[in-house]
C-alpha positions in Angstrom: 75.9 138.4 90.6 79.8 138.7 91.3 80.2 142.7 92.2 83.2 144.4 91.3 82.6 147.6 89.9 84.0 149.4 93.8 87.3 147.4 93.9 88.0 147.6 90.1 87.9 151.4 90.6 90.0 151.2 93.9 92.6 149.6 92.1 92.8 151.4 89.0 91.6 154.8 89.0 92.1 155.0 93.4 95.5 153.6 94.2 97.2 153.3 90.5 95.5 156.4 89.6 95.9 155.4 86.0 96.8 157.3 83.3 95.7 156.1 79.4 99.1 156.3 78.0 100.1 154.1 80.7 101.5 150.3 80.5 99.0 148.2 82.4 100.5 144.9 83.3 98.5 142.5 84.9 99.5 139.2 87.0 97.3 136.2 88.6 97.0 133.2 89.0 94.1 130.7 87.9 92.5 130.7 91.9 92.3 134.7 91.3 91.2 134.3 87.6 87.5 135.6 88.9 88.9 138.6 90.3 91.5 139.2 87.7 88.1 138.9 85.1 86.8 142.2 85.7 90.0 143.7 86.6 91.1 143.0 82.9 87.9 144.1 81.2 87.8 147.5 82.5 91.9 147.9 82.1 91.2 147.7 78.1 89.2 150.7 78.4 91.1 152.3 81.0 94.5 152.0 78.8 96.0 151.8 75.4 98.5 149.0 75.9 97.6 145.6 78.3 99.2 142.9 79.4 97.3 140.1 81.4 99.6 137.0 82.4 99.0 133.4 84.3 101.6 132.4 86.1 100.4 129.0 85.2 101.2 129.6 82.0 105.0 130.0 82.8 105.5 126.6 84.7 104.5 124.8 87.8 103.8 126.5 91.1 105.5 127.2 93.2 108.0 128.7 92.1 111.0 129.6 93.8 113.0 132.0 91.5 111.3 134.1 89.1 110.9 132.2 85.3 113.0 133.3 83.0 110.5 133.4 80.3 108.2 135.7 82.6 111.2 137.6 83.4 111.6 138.1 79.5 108.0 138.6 79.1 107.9 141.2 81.7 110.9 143.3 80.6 109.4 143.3 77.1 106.6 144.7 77.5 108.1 147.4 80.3 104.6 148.2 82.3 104.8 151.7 84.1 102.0 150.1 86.6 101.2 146.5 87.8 99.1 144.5 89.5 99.7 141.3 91.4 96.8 139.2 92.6 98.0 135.4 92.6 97.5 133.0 95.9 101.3 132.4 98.0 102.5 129.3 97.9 104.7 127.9 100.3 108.5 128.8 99.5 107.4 132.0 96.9 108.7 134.7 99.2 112.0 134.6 97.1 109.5 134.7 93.5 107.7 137.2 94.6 110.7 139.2 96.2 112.6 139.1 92.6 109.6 139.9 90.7 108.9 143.4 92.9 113.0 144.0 92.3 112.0 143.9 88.4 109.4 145.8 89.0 110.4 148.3 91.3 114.0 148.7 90.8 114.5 147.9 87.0 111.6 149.0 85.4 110.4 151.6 88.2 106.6 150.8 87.8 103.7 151.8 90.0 102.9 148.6 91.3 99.6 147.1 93.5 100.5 143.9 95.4 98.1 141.4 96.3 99.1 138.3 97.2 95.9 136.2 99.7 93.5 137.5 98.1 89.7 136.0 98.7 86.0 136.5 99.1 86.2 138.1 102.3 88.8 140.8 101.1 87.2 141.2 98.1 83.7 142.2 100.2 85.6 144.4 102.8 88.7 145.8 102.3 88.7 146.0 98.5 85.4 148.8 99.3 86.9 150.9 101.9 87.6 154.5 101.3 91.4 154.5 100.6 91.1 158.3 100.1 90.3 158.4 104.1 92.6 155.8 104.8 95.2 157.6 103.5 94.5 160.8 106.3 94.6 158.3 108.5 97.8 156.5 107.6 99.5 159.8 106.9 98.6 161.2 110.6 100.0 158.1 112.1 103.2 158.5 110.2 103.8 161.9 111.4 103.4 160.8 115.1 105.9 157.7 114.8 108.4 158.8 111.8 110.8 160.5 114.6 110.1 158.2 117.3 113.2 156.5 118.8 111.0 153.7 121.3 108.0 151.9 120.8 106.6 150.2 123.8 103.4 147.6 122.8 101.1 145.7 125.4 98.2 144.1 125.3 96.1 141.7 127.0 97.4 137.9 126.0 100.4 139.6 127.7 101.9 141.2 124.7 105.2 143.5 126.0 107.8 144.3 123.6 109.9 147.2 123.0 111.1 148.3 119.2 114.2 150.5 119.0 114.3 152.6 116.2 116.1 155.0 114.0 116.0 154.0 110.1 112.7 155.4 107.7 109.1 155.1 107.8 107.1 154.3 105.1 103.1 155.5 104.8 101.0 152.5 102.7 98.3 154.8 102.1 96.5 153.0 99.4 97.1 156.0 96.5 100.6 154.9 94.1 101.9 158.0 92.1 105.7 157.3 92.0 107.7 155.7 89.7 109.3 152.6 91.5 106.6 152.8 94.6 104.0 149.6 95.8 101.3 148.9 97.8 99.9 146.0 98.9 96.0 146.2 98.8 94.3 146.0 101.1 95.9 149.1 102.4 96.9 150.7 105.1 99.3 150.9 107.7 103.1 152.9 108.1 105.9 150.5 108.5 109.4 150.4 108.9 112.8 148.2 110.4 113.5 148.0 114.0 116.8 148.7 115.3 115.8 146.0 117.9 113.2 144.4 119.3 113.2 143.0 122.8 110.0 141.6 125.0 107.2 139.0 124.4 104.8 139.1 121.5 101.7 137.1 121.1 100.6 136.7 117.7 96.9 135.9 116.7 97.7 135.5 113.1 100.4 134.6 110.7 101.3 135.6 107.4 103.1 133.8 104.4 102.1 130.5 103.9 101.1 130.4 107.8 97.8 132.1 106.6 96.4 128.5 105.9 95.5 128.2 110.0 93.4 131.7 109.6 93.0 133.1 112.8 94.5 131.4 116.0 92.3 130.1 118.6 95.4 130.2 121.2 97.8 133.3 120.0 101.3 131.8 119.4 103.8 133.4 121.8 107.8 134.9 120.4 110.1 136.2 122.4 112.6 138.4 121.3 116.1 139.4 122.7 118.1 142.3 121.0 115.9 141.9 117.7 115.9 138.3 117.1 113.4 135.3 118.0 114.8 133.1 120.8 111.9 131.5 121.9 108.3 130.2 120.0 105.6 128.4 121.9 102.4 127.2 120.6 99.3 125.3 121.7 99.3 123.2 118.4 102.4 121.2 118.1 102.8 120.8 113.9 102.2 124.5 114.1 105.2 125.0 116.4 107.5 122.8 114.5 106.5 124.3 111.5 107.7 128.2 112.6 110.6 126.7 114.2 112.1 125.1 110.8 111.1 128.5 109.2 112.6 130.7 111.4 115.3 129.0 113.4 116.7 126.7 110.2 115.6 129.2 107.2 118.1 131.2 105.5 119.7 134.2 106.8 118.5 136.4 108.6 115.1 134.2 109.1 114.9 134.8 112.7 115.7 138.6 112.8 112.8 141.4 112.9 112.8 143.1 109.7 109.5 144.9 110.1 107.7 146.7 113.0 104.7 147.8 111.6 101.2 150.0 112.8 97.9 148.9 111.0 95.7 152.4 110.1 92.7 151.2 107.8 89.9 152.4 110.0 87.5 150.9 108.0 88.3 147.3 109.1 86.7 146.2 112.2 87.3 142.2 113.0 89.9 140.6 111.4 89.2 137.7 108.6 91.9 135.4 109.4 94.0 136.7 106.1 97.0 138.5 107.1 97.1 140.4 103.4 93.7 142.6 105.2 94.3 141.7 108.8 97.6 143.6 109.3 96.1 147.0 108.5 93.8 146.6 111.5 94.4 149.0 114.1 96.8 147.0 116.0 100.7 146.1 115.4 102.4 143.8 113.5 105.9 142.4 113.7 108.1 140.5 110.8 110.8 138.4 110.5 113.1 138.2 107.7 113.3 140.5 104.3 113.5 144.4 105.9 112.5 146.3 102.6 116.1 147.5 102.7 115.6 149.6 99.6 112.5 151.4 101.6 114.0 151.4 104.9 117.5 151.7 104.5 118.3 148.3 106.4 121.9 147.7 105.7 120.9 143.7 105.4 118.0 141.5 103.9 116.4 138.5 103.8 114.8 135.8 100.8 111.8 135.3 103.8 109.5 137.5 105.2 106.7 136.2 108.0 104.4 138.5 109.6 102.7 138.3 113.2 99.9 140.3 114.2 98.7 141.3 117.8 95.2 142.7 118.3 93.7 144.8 121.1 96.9 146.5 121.3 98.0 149.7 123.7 100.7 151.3 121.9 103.5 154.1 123.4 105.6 156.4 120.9 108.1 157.7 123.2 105.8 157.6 125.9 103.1 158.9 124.4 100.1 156.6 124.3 98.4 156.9 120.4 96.7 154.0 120.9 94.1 151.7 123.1 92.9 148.7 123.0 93.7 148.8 118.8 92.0 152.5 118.9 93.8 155.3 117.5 94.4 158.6 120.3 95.8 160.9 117.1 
Protein backbone atom coordinates (compact mmCIF):
# COMPACT_ATOMS: atom_id res chain seq x y z
CA UNK A 1 0.00 0.00 0.00
CA UNK A 2 1.52 3.46 -1.24
CA UNK A 3 2.19 5.43 2.25
CA UNK A 4 1.83 8.95 2.33
CA UNK A 5 0.16 10.12 5.21
CA UNK A 6 4.15 11.46 6.88
CA UNK A 7 5.07 13.49 3.72
CA UNK A 8 1.55 14.84 2.93
CA UNK A 9 1.80 16.42 6.52
CA UNK A 10 5.48 17.54 5.98
CA UNK A 11 4.42 19.44 3.18
CA UNK A 12 1.29 20.93 4.13
CA UNK A 13 0.86 21.41 7.68
CA UNK A 14 5.23 21.17 8.35
CA UNK A 15 6.80 23.41 5.78
CA UNK A 16 3.66 25.35 4.27
CA UNK A 17 2.12 25.51 7.59
CA UNK A 18 -1.15 25.98 5.90
CA UNK A 19 -3.78 28.06 6.79
CA UNK A 20 -7.72 27.22 5.59
CA UNK A 21 -8.31 30.54 4.04
CA UNK A 22 -5.33 30.03 2.11
CA UNK A 23 -4.87 29.57 -1.92
CA UNK A 24 -3.51 26.04 -2.42
CA UNK A 25 -2.00 25.74 -5.85
CA UNK A 26 -0.74 22.64 -6.87
CA UNK A 27 1.70 21.67 -9.87
CA UNK A 28 3.03 18.18 -11.34
CA UNK A 29 3.50 16.48 -13.79
CA UNK A 30 2.02 13.03 -14.99
CA UNK A 31 5.51 10.91 -13.73
CA UNK A 32 4.61 12.63 -10.16
CA UNK A 33 0.78 12.12 -10.59
CA UNK A 34 1.13 9.25 -7.65
CA UNK A 35 2.61 11.53 -5.35
CA UNK A 36 0.64 14.52 -6.40
CA UNK A 37 -2.61 11.92 -5.60
CA UNK A 38 -2.61 12.08 -2.05
CA UNK A 39 -1.09 15.44 -1.88
CA UNK A 40 -4.35 16.78 -3.57
CA UNK A 41 -6.83 14.74 -1.57
CA UNK A 42 -5.80 15.90 1.72
CA UNK A 43 -5.32 19.81 0.31
CA UNK A 44 -9.36 19.73 -0.27
CA UNK A 45 -9.77 19.27 3.40
CA UNK A 46 -6.89 21.18 4.40
CA UNK A 47 -8.20 24.46 2.31
CA UNK A 48 -11.18 26.25 0.91
CA UNK A 49 -9.95 27.13 -2.48
CA UNK A 50 -7.61 24.37 -4.76
CA UNK A 51 -6.02 24.39 -7.65
CA UNK A 52 -4.28 21.18 -9.07
CA UNK A 53 -2.52 21.59 -12.63
CA UNK A 54 -0.62 19.12 -15.27
CA UNK A 55 1.83 20.65 -17.00
CA UNK A 56 0.94 18.25 -19.64
CA UNK A 57 -2.02 19.77 -19.92
CA UNK A 58 -0.48 23.16 -21.08
CA UNK A 59 1.71 21.71 -24.03
CA UNK A 60 4.69 19.53 -24.73
CA UNK A 61 7.57 19.11 -22.33
CA UNK A 62 9.95 20.51 -22.12
CA UNK A 63 9.31 23.62 -21.97
CA UNK A 64 11.62 26.30 -22.20
CA UNK A 65 9.64 29.58 -21.33
CA UNK A 66 6.78 29.43 -19.09
CA UNK A 67 3.17 28.85 -21.20
CA UNK A 68 1.37 31.60 -21.53
CA UNK A 69 -1.83 29.93 -20.76
CA UNK A 70 -0.32 28.53 -17.37
CA UNK A 71 0.99 31.87 -16.84
CA UNK A 72 -2.76 33.10 -17.16
CA UNK A 73 -3.99 30.26 -15.26
CA UNK A 74 -1.60 30.90 -12.51
CA UNK A 75 -2.25 34.61 -12.07
CA UNK A 76 -5.93 33.96 -12.03
CA UNK A 77 -6.25 32.01 -9.46
CA UNK A 78 -3.38 34.06 -7.34
CA UNK A 79 -2.30 30.99 -4.76
CA UNK A 80 -0.75 32.44 -1.44
CA UNK A 81 1.19 28.80 -1.27
CA UNK A 82 2.38 26.31 -3.90
CA UNK A 83 3.68 23.28 -4.52
CA UNK A 84 5.88 22.11 -7.39
CA UNK A 85 6.54 18.35 -7.86
CA UNK A 86 7.15 17.76 -11.67
CA UNK A 87 10.41 15.63 -13.05
CA UNK A 88 13.31 18.36 -14.89
CA UNK A 89 13.70 18.06 -18.16
CA UNK A 90 16.64 18.90 -20.00
CA UNK A 91 16.66 22.79 -20.90
CA UNK A 92 13.62 23.76 -18.03
CA UNK A 93 15.96 25.67 -15.83
CA UNK A 94 14.70 28.91 -17.63
CA UNK A 95 10.62 27.36 -17.07
CA UNK A 96 11.10 26.70 -13.85
CA UNK A 97 13.23 29.93 -13.09
CA UNK A 98 10.18 32.21 -14.55
CA UNK A 99 7.60 30.19 -12.92
CA UNK A 100 9.28 30.79 -9.16
CA UNK A 101 9.58 34.76 -10.45
CA UNK A 102 5.61 34.52 -10.78
CA UNK A 103 5.42 32.97 -7.85
CA UNK A 104 7.74 34.62 -5.67
CA UNK A 105 8.02 38.03 -6.93
CA UNK A 106 4.51 38.70 -8.49
CA UNK A 107 2.24 36.99 -6.50
CA UNK A 108 4.52 36.62 -3.21
CA UNK A 109 3.34 32.96 -2.42
CA UNK A 110 4.77 30.49 0.06
CA UNK A 111 5.98 28.15 -2.21
CA UNK A 112 7.56 24.22 -1.86
CA UNK A 113 9.82 23.27 -4.78
CA UNK A 114 10.35 19.89 -5.82
CA UNK A 115 11.62 19.19 -8.83
CA UNK A 116 13.45 15.02 -9.00
CA UNK A 117 11.29 13.78 -7.02
CA UNK A 118 11.09 9.69 -6.71
CA UNK A 119 10.68 6.57 -4.58
CA UNK A 120 13.72 6.91 -2.67
CA UNK A 121 12.95 10.63 -1.61
CA UNK A 122 9.61 9.91 -1.08
CA UNK A 123 10.77 6.96 1.59
CA UNK A 124 13.57 9.10 3.19
CA UNK A 125 13.75 12.53 3.05
CA UNK A 126 10.00 13.28 2.68
CA UNK A 127 9.84 11.53 6.62
CA UNK A 128 12.57 13.31 8.35
CA UNK A 129 11.84 15.66 11.15
CA UNK A 130 12.09 19.12 9.45
CA UNK A 131 11.20 20.64 12.84
CA UNK A 132 14.91 19.32 13.93
CA UNK A 133 16.29 20.04 10.78
CA UNK A 134 15.54 23.34 11.06
CA UNK A 135 17.82 23.70 14.69
CA UNK A 136 20.23 22.26 12.73
CA UNK A 137 20.20 24.41 9.67
CA UNK A 138 19.61 27.48 11.72
CA UNK A 139 22.96 26.73 14.01
CA UNK A 140 24.89 26.29 10.91
CA UNK A 141 23.77 29.61 9.52
CA UNK A 142 24.84 31.45 12.55
CA UNK A 143 28.41 30.01 12.35
CA UNK A 144 28.94 30.84 8.40
CA UNK A 145 26.45 34.05 7.83
CA UNK A 146 29.60 36.41 8.82
CA UNK A 147 32.23 34.36 7.47
CA UNK A 148 34.54 36.07 4.95
CA UNK A 149 36.64 32.45 3.74
CA UNK A 150 35.57 29.06 3.37
CA UNK A 151 38.30 26.55 2.95
CA UNK A 152 36.79 22.73 1.80
CA UNK A 153 38.93 19.44 1.46
CA UNK A 154 38.33 16.15 1.29
CA UNK A 155 39.67 12.98 0.31
CA UNK A 156 39.31 12.61 -3.82
CA UNK A 157 41.51 15.74 -3.25
CA UNK A 158 38.78 18.28 -2.99
CA UNK A 159 40.59 21.95 -2.09
CA UNK A 160 38.85 24.96 -2.87
CA UNK A 161 38.46 28.21 -1.30
CA UNK A 162 35.05 30.43 -1.44
CA UNK A 163 35.33 34.17 -0.77
CA UNK A 164 32.54 35.67 0.63
CA UNK A 165 30.65 38.70 1.60
CA UNK A 166 26.87 38.83 0.12
CA UNK A 167 23.71 37.01 2.31
CA UNK A 168 22.99 33.74 3.63
CA UNK A 169 19.97 32.03 3.34
CA UNK A 170 18.70 29.13 5.99
CA UNK A 171 16.46 26.29 3.89
CA UNK A 172 15.01 25.09 7.00
CA UNK A 173 12.12 23.16 5.66
CA UNK A 174 9.29 25.49 7.62
CA UNK A 175 7.80 28.43 4.83
CA UNK A 176 5.87 31.33 6.74
CA UNK A 177 6.69 34.42 4.45
CA UNK A 178 5.07 35.85 1.79
CA UNK A 179 7.37 35.52 -1.31
CA UNK A 180 9.82 32.73 0.44
CA UNK A 181 10.55 28.86 -1.08
CA UNK A 182 11.98 25.79 -0.22
CA UNK A 183 12.91 23.03 -2.03
CA UNK A 184 11.97 19.70 -0.25
CA UNK A 185 13.84 17.79 0.71
CA UNK A 186 15.17 20.33 2.97
CA UNK A 187 17.98 21.46 4.41
CA UNK A 188 20.95 23.17 3.99
CA UNK A 189 22.06 27.39 4.29
CA UNK A 190 23.27 28.71 0.98
CA UNK A 191 24.47 31.71 -0.49
CA UNK A 192 26.82 33.42 -3.72
CA UNK A 193 30.53 33.35 -3.53
CA UNK A 194 32.45 36.32 -4.13
CA UNK A 195 34.98 33.75 -5.70
CA UNK A 196 35.84 30.49 -5.78
CA UNK A 197 39.31 29.24 -6.46
CA UNK A 198 40.86 25.47 -5.95
CA UNK A 199 39.84 21.93 -7.21
CA UNK A 200 36.44 20.38 -6.60
CA UNK A 201 35.49 16.87 -7.12
CA UNK A 202 32.01 16.27 -7.59
CA UNK A 203 30.20 12.84 -6.88
CA UNK A 204 26.96 14.05 -8.16
CA UNK A 205 25.31 16.35 -10.44
CA UNK A 206 22.22 18.21 -10.53
CA UNK A 207 19.86 19.50 -13.37
CA UNK A 208 19.35 17.15 -16.00
CA UNK A 209 22.90 15.62 -15.07
CA UNK A 210 20.85 13.64 -12.29
CA UNK A 211 20.16 10.99 -15.02
CA UNK A 212 23.92 9.34 -14.24
CA UNK A 213 22.86 9.09 -10.33
CA UNK A 214 25.77 8.84 -8.31
CA UNK A 215 29.38 8.82 -9.99
CA UNK A 216 31.50 5.85 -9.81
CA UNK A 217 34.67 8.24 -10.59
CA UNK A 218 33.88 11.95 -9.01
CA UNK A 219 34.15 14.38 -11.95
CA UNK A 220 36.90 16.91 -11.24
CA UNK A 221 36.35 21.32 -11.75
CA UNK A 222 38.73 23.63 -11.31
CA UNK A 223 38.08 26.98 -10.56
CA UNK A 224 40.15 30.29 -10.90
CA UNK A 225 38.73 33.54 -9.47
CA UNK A 226 35.09 32.06 -9.43
CA UNK A 227 34.78 30.53 -12.71
CA UNK A 228 35.31 26.82 -14.15
CA UNK A 229 38.48 26.65 -16.26
CA UNK A 230 39.03 23.15 -16.33
CA UNK A 231 36.39 19.77 -16.24
CA UNK A 232 37.80 16.22 -16.42
CA UNK A 233 35.88 13.13 -16.34
CA UNK A 234 36.38 9.34 -16.54
CA UNK A 235 33.36 8.96 -18.91
CA UNK A 236 33.83 10.84 -22.11
CA UNK A 237 29.94 11.74 -23.23
CA UNK A 238 29.68 12.87 -19.69
CA UNK A 239 32.61 15.27 -20.19
CA UNK A 240 31.45 16.66 -23.37
CA UNK A 241 28.16 17.00 -22.09
CA UNK A 242 29.26 19.60 -19.00
CA UNK A 243 31.55 21.20 -21.26
CA UNK A 244 28.65 22.38 -23.88
CA UNK A 245 26.68 23.30 -20.71
CA UNK A 246 28.98 25.19 -19.00
CA UNK A 247 31.67 26.43 -21.36
CA UNK A 248 29.01 27.23 -24.54
CA UNK A 249 25.75 27.85 -22.32
CA UNK A 250 24.44 31.26 -21.90
CA UNK A 251 25.88 33.79 -19.59
CA UNK A 252 27.23 33.44 -16.94
CA UNK A 253 27.11 29.34 -17.31
CA UNK A 254 30.49 28.82 -16.07
CA UNK A 255 30.54 31.25 -13.07
CA UNK A 256 29.72 29.95 -9.38
CA UNK A 257 26.49 31.29 -8.31
CA UNK A 258 26.06 29.04 -5.25
CA UNK A 259 28.35 27.81 -2.48
CA UNK A 260 26.19 25.87 -0.43
CA UNK A 261 26.47 23.64 3.27
CA UNK A 262 24.00 20.49 3.39
CA UNK A 263 22.41 20.31 7.31
CA UNK A 264 19.62 17.51 7.10
CA UNK A 265 21.00 15.22 9.71
CA UNK A 266 18.65 12.81 9.07
CA UNK A 267 20.13 11.77 5.70
CA UNK A 268 22.81 9.28 5.90
CA UNK A 269 24.08 7.89 2.20
CA UNK A 270 23.24 9.77 -0.59
CA UNK A 271 20.51 8.27 -3.31
CA UNK A 272 22.08 9.48 -6.39
CA UNK A 273 19.24 12.49 -6.69
CA UNK A 274 20.75 15.80 -6.15
CA UNK A 275 17.03 17.37 -5.10
CA UNK A 276 17.86 15.01 -1.41
CA UNK A 277 21.54 14.53 -1.94
CA UNK A 278 22.67 18.15 -1.51
CA UNK A 279 21.34 18.50 2.02
CA UNK A 280 23.71 15.86 3.13
CA UNK A 281 26.20 17.02 5.42
CA UNK A 282 28.81 17.89 2.99
CA UNK A 283 29.10 20.98 0.39
CA UNK A 284 27.86 21.78 -2.66
CA UNK A 285 28.88 24.16 -5.37
CA UNK A 286 26.75 25.79 -8.49
CA UNK A 287 27.20 27.22 -11.48
CA UNK A 288 24.99 29.62 -13.15
CA UNK A 289 21.62 31.42 -11.68
CA UNK A 290 22.94 33.09 -8.05
CA UNK A 291 19.31 33.65 -6.52
CA UNK A 292 20.15 37.27 -6.90
CA UNK A 293 16.92 38.27 -5.36
CA UNK A 294 18.00 36.05 -2.05
CA UNK A 295 21.61 36.84 -2.26
CA UNK A 296 21.94 40.10 -3.53
CA UNK A 297 24.22 38.90 -6.57
CA UNK A 298 24.35 42.01 -8.73
CA UNK A 299 24.15 39.41 -11.90
CA UNK A 300 22.18 36.08 -12.95
CA UNK A 301 21.90 33.30 -14.90
CA UNK A 302 18.89 31.23 -17.10
CA UNK A 303 21.11 27.88 -15.82
CA UNK A 304 21.77 26.58 -12.63
CA UNK A 305 23.99 23.10 -12.14
CA UNK A 306 24.83 21.85 -8.90
CA UNK A 307 28.01 19.65 -7.72
CA UNK A 308 28.18 17.83 -4.64
CA UNK A 309 31.37 16.66 -2.61
CA UNK A 310 30.97 14.16 0.13
CA UNK A 311 33.20 13.30 3.15
CA UNK A 312 34.00 16.80 3.31
CA UNK A 313 36.33 18.81 6.06
CA UNK A 314 35.09 22.23 6.09
CA UNK A 315 36.92 25.62 7.61
CA UNK A 316 34.83 28.95 8.38
CA UNK A 317 37.52 31.34 8.81
CA UNK A 318 39.64 28.84 10.20
CA UNK A 319 37.46 27.26 12.28
CA UNK A 320 36.91 23.67 11.44
CA UNK A 321 32.75 22.99 11.82
CA UNK A 322 33.03 20.03 10.07
CA UNK A 323 34.68 16.40 9.47
CA UNK A 324 34.55 14.01 7.19
CA UNK A 325 30.60 15.46 6.37
CA UNK A 326 30.12 15.64 10.39
CA UNK A 327 28.99 18.69 11.86
CA UNK A 328 31.59 20.17 14.98
CA UNK A 329 28.63 23.00 15.91
Amino acid sequence: MFQAEIQVRNILEVALGLDKDDRLLIIYDRENEKFARPLIEAAKKAVKRLEAIALEDFGSRPFTSLPEALREKILSFSPTASVFMATGKEGEVSFRLELLDLLLNNLEARHVHMPGLDEKIWETGMKVDYEKVAETTLRVYEAVKNAKEIVVKNNYGTDVKAVLGLKWVPDTGLVRKPGDFINLPAGEVYTCPLKVDGVFYAEILGDYFVKYGRLEEPVRFEFEDGYVVAIEASDPKLEEELIKYIFEGPEYSDRAGEFALGTNIFLKEPIGNLLQDEKLPGVHIAVGNPYPEKTGADWSSTVHLDFIALNTDVWVDGEKIMRKGKYLV
